[in-house]
C-alpha positions, 0 to 999 in steps of 0.5 A: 673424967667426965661428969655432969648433973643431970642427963636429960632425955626428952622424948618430943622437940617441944620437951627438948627446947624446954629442957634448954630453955631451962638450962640456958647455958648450962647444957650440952645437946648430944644425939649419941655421945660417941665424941663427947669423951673425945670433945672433953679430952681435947685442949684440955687438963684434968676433969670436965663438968658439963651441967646438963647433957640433952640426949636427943636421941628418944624424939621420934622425929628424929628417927624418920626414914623415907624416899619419896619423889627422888628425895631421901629423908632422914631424921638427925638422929639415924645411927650409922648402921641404918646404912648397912642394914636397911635396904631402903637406904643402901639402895638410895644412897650408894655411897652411904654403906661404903662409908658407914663400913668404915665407920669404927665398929658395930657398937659405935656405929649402932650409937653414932648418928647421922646428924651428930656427925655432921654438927661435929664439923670435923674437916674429915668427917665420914658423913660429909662428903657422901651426903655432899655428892647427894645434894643433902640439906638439913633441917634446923628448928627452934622455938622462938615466941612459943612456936617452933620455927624450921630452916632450911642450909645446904649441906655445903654450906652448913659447915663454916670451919673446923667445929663450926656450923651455921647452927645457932645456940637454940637450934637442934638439926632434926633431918637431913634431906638429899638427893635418891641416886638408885643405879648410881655406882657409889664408892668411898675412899678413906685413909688415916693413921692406923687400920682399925677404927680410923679417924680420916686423914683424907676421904673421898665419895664417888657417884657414877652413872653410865649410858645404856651401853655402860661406857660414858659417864651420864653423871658423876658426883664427887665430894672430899674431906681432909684437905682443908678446913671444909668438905667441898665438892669437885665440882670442876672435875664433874664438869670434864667427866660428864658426857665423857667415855670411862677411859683411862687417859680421861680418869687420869686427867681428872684426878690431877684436877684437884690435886692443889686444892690441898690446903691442910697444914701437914703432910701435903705431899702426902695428901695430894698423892692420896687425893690423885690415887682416891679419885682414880680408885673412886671413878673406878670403883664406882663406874665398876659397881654401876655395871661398866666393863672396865677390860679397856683400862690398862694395867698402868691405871690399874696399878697407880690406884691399887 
C-alpha cells in the first residue's frame, strides 16, 4: 500500500515551490499519478510512505495549449487524450494521435500527462520519440533567491538514462515546445508483451513529408525507444531518405540501417527484427497518410511489414 501524510494541490508555480521548500526532502511531485502505484511497487517489499505528494496538476500554467510561427506549445501538465480530441493538436503533431491511441485506456489517458511521462524517463516511453521527431524542448523552472528562474533542454538531451533526466531536485517541467509539422504524414508503431494496455517493448514514430507530386521524400523524421537506455533519433537513416523517391528497395535499405543500434540487454534478435518490420510499416504509414500512392510498392514489401 501506498500512504502519505498530506496530498497538496497548489494552484500557481509560486504555491508549489512553496510547498517544496517546506517540505525539502520529504515530497513527491506528481502531475497525474498514473505511475506512482507502479514507481512503489518496483524493487520493493511491503508498504511505501512518501511524506507529502505535490499534484501539480491545478496550476494553470501547466495546462497551456497554442501553435504559434511554426511551434507548438504545451503546458507539462497536457493529459494524454488532449491528443485525440483537440483539432488544434491532431493537426500539429501527426504523430501524437497514433501514440496517445495507444496510450492504456480512456481513464488513464484523461489522467496521464505529457510532462509526467517524459520526467518518468522510461527507455520505452510513448511520448518520447513522437515529440523527439518534432524537434521538442522542454521548459524547466525554479525558484532560487525569491524569483523564479526558466531553462531551456532539448528533448534528446534531457534524458541521461533509464529514470534519470537533467531535471534537478527544485525544478518542475512546466511546457514542452516543439516543432508544428501540419501535412506531415505521421505513424506510431509499438509493441510489447500483451494486447491491452501495453507497456513498449520497442516503439517507433514516422514523420514523412513528400514533393508536389507525392512521390519523393521532402522530409522525414524518425525517433525510437526500447532498444537502449535512451530514446534517439535516426538521424543517419533521414540523411539516406531525404531528397529520395518512396521505392520499396530505398525503404528497404533504410530499416536495415538501424537494426545494430539495438543495445537492450534481452530479446535482441527479437527487437532488431521489430525495429526493421516498424521502420518499413512507419515509412510506409506515414508516406501513405501524407497522400503518396503507394501502388508501386511490391507486394514482398507489403508482407515483410504486415
Amino acid at each position: 500500500m501506498l500512504t502519505c501524510d498530506a496530498y497538496l494541490t497548489p494552484r500557481t508555480l509560486e504555491d508549489a515551490f512553496a510547498a517544496m521548500g517546506e517540505h525539502a526532502g520529504q515530497y513527491r511531485l506528481v502531475a497525474g499519478a498514473t505511475d506512482i502505484l507502479p514507481w512503489a511497487r518496483e524493487g520493493r517489499a511491503g508498504d511505501v510512505h512518501v511524506p507529502v505528494l505535490i499534484d501539480l496538476t491545478r496550476i494553470p500554467d501547466l495546462h497551456e495549449r497554442r501553435v504559434e510561427s511554426g511551434r507548438v506549445r504545451l503546458g507539462a501538465a497536457t493529459p494524454i487524450q488532449r491528443f485525440l480530441d483537440d483539432e488544434m493538436l491532431v493537426t500539429a503533431l501527426p504523430c501524437m494521435p497514433r501514440c496517445a491511441v495507444w496510450f492504456a485506456d480512456d481513464q488513464i489517458r484523461e489522467s496521464a500527462t505529457i510532462g509526467g511521462n517524459l520526467v518518468n524517463a522510461s527507455p520505452a516511453a510513448d511520448g518520447m520519440p513522437p515529440l523527439i521527431a518534432h524537434d521538442a524542448a522542454v521548459e524547466l523552472a525554479s525558484r532560487r533567491k525569491g524569483k523564479v528562474e526558466r531553462r531551456t533542454v532539448s528533448l534528446a538531451d534531457f534524458v541521461t538514462g533509464p529514470s534519470r533526466t537533467l531535471i534537478t531536485a527544485d525544478e518542475i517541467m512546466v511546457a514542452i515546445e516543439c516543432d508544428a509539422l501540419p501535412g506531415y504524414g505521421g505513424s506510431f508503431e509499438k509493441v510489447g508483451h500483451r494486447r491491452s494496455l501495453v507497456i513498449s517493448t520497442v516503439c517507433l514514430a514516422t514523420l514523412v513529408k513528400l514533393d508536389a507530386r507525392k512521390r519523393r521524400i521532402e522530409d522525414v523524421r524518425l525517433a525510437i525507444a526500447g532498444i537502449g537506455p535512451v530514446p534517439r533519433r535516426l538521424s543517419d537513416v533521414e540523411s539516406f531518405l531525404r531528397g529520395g523517391e518512396m521505392t520499396a528497395e530505398r525503404i528497404e535499405r533504410a530499416a536495415e540501417m538501424p537494426v545494430n543500434l539495438v543495445q537492450s540487454r534481452t530479446r535482441q534478435a527479437y527487437r532488431r527484427e521489430v525495429v526493421r518490420g516498424f521502420v518499413i510499416r512507419g515509412l510506409v504509414n506515414a508516406a501513405a497518410r501524407a497522400g503518396a500512392d503507394l501502388n508501386h510498392i511490391t507486394p514482398e514489401l507489403e508482407a515483410s511489414y504486415a
